[in-house]
RODO-2510 file (C-alpha; in nm, 4 decimals, decimal comma):
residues 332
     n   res          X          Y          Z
     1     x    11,2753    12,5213     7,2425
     2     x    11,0687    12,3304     7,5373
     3     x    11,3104    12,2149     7,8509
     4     x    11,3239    11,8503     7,8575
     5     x    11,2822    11,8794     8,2110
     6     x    11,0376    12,1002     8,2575
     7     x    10,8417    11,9088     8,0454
     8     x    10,9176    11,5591     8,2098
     9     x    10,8738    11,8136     8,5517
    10     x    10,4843    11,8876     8,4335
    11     x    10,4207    11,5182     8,3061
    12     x    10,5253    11,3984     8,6327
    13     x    10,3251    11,6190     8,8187
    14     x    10,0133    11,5716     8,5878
    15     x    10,0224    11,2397     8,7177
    16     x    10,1552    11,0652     8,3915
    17     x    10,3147    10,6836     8,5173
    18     x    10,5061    10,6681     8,1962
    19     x    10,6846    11,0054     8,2768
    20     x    10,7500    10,8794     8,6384
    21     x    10,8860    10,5485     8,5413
    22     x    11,1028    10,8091     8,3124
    23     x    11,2208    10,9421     8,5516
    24     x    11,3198    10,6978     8,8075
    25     x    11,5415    10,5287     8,4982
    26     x    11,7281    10,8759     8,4610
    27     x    11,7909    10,9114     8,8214
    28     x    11,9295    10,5500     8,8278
    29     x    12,1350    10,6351     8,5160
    30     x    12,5024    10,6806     8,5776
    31     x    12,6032    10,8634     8,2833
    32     x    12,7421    11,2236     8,3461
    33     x    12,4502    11,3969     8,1081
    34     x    12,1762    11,2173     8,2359
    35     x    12,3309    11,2466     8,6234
    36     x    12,2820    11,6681     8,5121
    37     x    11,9532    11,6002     8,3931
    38     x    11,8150    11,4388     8,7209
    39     x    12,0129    11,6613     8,9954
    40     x    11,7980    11,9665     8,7365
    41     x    11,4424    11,7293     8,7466
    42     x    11,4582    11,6758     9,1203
    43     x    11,5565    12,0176     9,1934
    44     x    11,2410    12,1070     9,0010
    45     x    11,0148    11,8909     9,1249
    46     x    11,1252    11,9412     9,5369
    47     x    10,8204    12,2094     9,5961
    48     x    10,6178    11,9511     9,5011
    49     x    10,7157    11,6923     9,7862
    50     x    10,6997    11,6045    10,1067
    51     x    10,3405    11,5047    10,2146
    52     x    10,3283    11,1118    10,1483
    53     x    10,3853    10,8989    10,3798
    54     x    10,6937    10,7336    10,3755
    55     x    10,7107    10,3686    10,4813
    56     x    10,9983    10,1140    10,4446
    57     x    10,9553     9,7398    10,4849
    58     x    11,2505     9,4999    10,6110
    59     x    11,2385     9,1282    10,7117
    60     x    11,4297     8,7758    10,6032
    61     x    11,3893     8,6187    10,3077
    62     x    11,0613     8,4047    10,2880
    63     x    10,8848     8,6106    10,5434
    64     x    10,6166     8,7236    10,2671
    65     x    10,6950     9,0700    10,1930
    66     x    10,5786     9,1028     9,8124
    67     x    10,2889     8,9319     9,9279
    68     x    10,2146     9,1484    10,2327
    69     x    10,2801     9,4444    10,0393
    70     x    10,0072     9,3244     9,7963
    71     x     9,7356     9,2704    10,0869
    72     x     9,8428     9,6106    10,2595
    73     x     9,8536     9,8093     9,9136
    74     x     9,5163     9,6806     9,7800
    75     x     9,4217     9,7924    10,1157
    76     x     9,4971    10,1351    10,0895
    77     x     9,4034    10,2111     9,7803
    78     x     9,0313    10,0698     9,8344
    79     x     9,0425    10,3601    10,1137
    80     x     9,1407    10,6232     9,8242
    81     x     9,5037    10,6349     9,8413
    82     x     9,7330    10,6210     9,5617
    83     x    10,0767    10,4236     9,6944
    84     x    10,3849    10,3116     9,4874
    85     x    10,6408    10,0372     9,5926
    86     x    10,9809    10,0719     9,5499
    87     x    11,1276     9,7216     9,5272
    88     x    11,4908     9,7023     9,6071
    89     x    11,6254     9,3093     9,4349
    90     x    11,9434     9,2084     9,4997
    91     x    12,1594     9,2357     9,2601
    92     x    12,3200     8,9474     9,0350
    93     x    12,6986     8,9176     9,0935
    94     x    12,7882     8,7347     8,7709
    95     x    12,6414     8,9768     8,5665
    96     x    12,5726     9,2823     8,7855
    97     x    12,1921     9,2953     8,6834
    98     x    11,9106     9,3043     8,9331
    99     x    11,6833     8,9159     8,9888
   100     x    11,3240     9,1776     8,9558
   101     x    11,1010     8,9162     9,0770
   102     x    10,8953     9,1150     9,3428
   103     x    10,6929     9,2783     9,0388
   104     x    10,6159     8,9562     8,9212
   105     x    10,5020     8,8209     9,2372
   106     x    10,2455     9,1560     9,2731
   107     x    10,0333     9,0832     9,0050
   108     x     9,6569     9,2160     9,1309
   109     x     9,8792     9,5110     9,2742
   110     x    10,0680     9,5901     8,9468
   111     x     9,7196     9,6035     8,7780
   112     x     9,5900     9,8556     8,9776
   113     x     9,5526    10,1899     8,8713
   114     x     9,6127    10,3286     9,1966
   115     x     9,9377    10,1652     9,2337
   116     x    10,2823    10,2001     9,0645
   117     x    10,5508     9,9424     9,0961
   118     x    10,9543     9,9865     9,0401
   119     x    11,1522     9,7632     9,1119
   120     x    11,5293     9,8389     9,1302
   121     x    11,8814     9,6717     9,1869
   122     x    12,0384     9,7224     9,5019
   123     x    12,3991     9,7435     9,2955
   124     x    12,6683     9,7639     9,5053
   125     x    12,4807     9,9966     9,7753
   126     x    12,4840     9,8329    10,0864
   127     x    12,1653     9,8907    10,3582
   128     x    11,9303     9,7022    10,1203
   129     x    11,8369    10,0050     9,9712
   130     x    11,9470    10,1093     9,5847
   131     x    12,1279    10,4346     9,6072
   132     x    11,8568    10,6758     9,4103
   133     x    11,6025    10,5129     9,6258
   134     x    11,5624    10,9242     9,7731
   135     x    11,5100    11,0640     9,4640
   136     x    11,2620    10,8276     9,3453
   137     x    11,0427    10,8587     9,6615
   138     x    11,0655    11,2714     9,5635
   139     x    10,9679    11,1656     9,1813
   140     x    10,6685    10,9348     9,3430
   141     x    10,5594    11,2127     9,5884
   142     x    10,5387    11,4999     9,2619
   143     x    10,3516    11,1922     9,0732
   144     x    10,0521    11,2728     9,3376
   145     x    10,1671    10,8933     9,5404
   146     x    10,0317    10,9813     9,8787
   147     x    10,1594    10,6232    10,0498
   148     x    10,5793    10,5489     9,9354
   149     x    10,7005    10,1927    10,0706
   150     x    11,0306    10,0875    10,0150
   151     x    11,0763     9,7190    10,0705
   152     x    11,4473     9,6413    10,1069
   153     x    11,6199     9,3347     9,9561
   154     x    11,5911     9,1764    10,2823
   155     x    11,9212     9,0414    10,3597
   156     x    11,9828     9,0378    10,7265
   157     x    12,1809     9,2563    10,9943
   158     x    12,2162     9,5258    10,7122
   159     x    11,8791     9,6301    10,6710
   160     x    11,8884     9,9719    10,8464
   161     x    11,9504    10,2518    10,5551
   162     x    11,6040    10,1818    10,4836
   163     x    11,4926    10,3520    10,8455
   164     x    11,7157    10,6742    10,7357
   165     x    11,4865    10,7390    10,4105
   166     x    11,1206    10,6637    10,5677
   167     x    10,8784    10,8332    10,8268
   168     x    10,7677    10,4382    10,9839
   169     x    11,0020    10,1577    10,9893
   170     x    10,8174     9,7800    10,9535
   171     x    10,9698     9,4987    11,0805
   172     x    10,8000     9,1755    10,9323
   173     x    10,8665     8,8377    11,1437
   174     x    10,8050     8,5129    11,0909
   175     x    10,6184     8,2719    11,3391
   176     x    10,8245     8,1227    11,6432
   177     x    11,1191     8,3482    11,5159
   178     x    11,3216     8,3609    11,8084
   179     x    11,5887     8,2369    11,6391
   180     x    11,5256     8,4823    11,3909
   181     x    11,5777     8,7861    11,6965
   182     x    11,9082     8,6443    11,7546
   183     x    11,9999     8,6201    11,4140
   184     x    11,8891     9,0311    11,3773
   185     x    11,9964     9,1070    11,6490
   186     x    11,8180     9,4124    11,8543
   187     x    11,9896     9,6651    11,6683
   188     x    11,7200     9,6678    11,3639
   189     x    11,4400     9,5643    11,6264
   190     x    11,5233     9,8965    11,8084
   191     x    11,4996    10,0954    11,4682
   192     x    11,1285     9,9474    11,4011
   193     x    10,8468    10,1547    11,4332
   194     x    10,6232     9,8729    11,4056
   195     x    10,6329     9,4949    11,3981
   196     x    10,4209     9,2601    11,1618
   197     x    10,4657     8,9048    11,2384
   198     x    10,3608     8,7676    10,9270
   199     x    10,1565     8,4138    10,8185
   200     x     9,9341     8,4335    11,1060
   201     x     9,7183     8,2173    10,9927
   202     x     9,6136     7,8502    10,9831
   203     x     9,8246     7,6603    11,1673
   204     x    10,0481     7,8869    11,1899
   205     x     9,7721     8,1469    11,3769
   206     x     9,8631     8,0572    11,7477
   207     x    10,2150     8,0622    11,7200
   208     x    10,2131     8,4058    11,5353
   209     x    10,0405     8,5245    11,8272
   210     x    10,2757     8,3551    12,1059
   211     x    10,5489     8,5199    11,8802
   212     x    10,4122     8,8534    11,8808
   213     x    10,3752     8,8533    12,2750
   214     x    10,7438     8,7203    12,3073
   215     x    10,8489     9,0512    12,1255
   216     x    10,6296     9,2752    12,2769
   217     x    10,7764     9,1546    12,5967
   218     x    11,1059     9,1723    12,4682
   219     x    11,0998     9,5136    12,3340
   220     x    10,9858     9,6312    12,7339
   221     x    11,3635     9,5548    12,7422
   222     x    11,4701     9,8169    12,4789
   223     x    11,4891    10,1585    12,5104
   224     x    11,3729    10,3182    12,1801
   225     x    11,4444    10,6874    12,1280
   226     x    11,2161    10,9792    12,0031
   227     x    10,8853    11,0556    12,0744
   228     x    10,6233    10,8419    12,2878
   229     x    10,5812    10,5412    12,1110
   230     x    10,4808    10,2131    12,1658
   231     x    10,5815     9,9908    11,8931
   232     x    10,3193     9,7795    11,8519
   233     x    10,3637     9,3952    11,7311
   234     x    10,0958     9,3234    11,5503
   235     x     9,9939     8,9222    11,3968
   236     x     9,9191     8,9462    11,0437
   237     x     9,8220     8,7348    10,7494
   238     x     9,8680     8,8694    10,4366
   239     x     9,6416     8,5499    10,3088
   240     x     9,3766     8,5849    10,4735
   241     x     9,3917     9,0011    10,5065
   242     x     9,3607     8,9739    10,8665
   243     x     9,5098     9,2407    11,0717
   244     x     9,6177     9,4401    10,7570
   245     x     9,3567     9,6763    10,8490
   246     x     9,4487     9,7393    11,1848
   247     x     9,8541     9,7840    11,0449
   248     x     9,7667    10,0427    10,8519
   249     x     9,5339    10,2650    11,1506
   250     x     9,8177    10,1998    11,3640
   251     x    10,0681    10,4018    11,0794
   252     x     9,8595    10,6647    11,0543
   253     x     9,8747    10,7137    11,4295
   254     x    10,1970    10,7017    11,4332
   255     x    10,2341    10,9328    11,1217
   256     x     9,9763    11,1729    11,3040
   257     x    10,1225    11,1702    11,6212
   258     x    10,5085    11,2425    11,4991
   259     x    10,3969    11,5394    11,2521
   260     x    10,1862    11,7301    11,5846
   261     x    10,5164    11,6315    11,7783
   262     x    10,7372    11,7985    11,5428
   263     x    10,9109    11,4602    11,5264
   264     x    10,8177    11,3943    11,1511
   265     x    10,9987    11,7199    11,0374
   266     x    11,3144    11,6907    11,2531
   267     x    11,3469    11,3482    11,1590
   268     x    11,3475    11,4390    10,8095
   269     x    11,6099    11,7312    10,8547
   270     x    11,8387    11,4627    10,9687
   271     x    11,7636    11,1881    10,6592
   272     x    11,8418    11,5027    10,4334
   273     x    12,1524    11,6002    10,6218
   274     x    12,2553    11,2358    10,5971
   275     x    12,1788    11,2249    10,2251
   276     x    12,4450    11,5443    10,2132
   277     x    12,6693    11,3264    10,3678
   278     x    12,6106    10,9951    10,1425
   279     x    12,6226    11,1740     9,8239
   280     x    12,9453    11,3214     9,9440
   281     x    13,1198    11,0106    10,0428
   282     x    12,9507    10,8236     9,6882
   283     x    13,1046    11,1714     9,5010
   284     x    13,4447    11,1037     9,6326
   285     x    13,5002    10,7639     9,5945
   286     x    13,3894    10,8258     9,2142
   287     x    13,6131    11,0874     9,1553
   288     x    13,9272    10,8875     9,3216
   289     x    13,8402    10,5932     9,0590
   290     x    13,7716    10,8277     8,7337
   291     x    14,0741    11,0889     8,8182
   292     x    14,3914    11,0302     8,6535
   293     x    14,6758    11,1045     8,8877
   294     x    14,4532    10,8776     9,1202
   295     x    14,4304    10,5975     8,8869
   296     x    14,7990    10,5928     8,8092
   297     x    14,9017    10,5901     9,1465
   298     x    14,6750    10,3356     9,3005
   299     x    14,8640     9,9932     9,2174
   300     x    15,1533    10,0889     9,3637
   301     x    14,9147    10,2348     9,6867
   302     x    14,7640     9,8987     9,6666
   303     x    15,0497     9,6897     9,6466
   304     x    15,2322     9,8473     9,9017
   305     x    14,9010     9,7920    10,1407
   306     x    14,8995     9,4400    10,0419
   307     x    15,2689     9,3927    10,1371
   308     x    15,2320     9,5343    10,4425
   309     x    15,4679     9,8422    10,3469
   310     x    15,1905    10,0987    10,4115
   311     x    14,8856    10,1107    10,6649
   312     x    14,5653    10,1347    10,4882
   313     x    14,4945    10,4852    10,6167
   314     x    14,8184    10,6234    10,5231
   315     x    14,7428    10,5077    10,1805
   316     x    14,4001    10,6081    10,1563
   317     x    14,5443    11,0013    10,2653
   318     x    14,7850    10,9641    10,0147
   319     x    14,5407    10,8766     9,7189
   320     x    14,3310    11,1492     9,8540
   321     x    14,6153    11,3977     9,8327
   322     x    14,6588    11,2984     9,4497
   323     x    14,2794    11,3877     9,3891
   324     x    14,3053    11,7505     9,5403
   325     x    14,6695    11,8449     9,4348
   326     x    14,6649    11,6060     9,1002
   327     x    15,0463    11,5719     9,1745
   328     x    15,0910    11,2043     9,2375
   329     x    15,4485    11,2335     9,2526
   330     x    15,4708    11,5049     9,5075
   331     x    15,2638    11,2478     9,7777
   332     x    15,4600    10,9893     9,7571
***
């Protein structure tokens, strides 16, 4: 009888987008036989990986991302890449399903047979990332996708997980946006690798540039760790085209430059070490909510936080206690 998985396993790697988009929806799944069924397919498919490069793509809502990532993807490909976008939408809190417009707002891209297109809910993962957004860059990579962006649901201060995934961080900007650097703060603007500000064009065109100088003078002012790097801030148009070229010569510098350093691979080391930790923390707090002894004892843990009976802590310990020992009496 054939393995499911090796099968999906060759499909992928043969390059077949209905086995990858497979894939990413079994990865995504929750249930316990299709969670078995992933952990198996990535653990297959890992030789495989490794050699795209990895890009993820933060900025506010309206600053043109789906549209930039059109420009910049029919870019690449012309130059003989193959690139896939994972779109992270927020997700609806009514009904806990995912908006998916950025697909719909890629249309020359998602016609392209040199491109592949997912978008995903972000659920309740916070970071502006969904939580199998790792594993689906791995599925991309064994699909033969040489260029991975992830563009993040764009949300504000909370748009960092997306730098712990990807080799280059961009930063997109909009015109006269310094309001828009106090609103981010310089905590994400000292995570970028690179800086787009976006819509430079019309009459928009000089004050993209005065807005790019203002934050290449401002990031003189920030020390950014790692290897020698300038972090260029670039104006762009994602219109017109302009300056997409130039974006994407300046990535593969960077790209070039970190893998000779011996940045790329330690940086990686550390996104995999703090995928170790993420899937632990995600584990746990799944197994406290599914465990019995856990699940009985909670409202009263709960109720006697609310009431101001027991420090948070103290009751987190104790619910803790109940998933190792599954005595829920003994820890109270």
């Amino acid at each position: 009888m054939t393995d499911p998985v090796q099968t999906l396993a060759a499909r992928l790697r043969a390059g077949d987008r209905r086995a990858l988009a497979k894939a990413v929806t079994l990865v995504e799944s929750a249930r316990a036989d299709h969670r078995e069924m992933a952990e198996a397919l990535i653990a297959e498919i890992m030789p495989d990986t490794g050699t795209a490069m990895r890009v993820g793509i933060s900025g506010v809502p309206g600053v043109g991302k789906s549209t930039f990532i059109e420009a910049f993807g029919t870019h690449v490909t012309a130059l003989g890449h193959r690139i896939a976008v994972l779109a992270v939408d927020p997700s609806s809190k009514r009904g806990g399903g995912s908006i998916l417009g950025d697909k719909t707002r890629m249309e020359l891209l998602s016609r392209n047979p040199d491109a592949f297109i997912r978008p995903s809910p972000a659920g309740e993962t916070l970071g502006g990332v969904a939580r199998r957004s790792r594993e689906s860059i791995l599925l991309c990579e064994a699909a033969g996708f040489d260029v991975i962006l992830v563009e993040t649901v764009g949300v504000g201060q909370s748009e960092t997980a997306v730098a712990e995934m990807t080799d280059l961080f961009l930063l997109l900007l909009l015109p006269a946006g310094g309001d828009e650097l106090q609103g981010l703060k310089k905590g994400i603007v000292e995570l970028a690798d690179m800086i787009l500000v976006n819509k430079a064009d019309g009459a928009l065109a000089d004050q993209a540039r005065r807005t790019a100088a203002d934050y290449h003078g401002a990031l003189r002012l920030l020390s950014k760790a790692g290897a020698d790097w300038t972090v260029p801030v670039l104006p762009v148009s994602a219109q017109t085209g302009d300056g997409i070229a130039d974006a994407w010569t300046r990535m593969e510098a960077f790209r070039s430059m970190m893998a000779e350093s011996g940045a790329l691979a330690a940086r990686r080391s550390q996104q995999a070490r703090n995928w170790l930790w993420d899937e632990l923390m995600a584990e746990m707090a799944q197994r406290l909510k599914a465990d019995p002894s856990v699940r009985d004892l909670l409202p009263q843990i709960q109720k006697a936080v609310a009431d101001g009976d027991t420090p948070a802590p103290v009751g987190a310990r104790r619910l803790i206690a109940a998933l190792l020992d599954g005595r829920a009496g003994n820890v109270l």
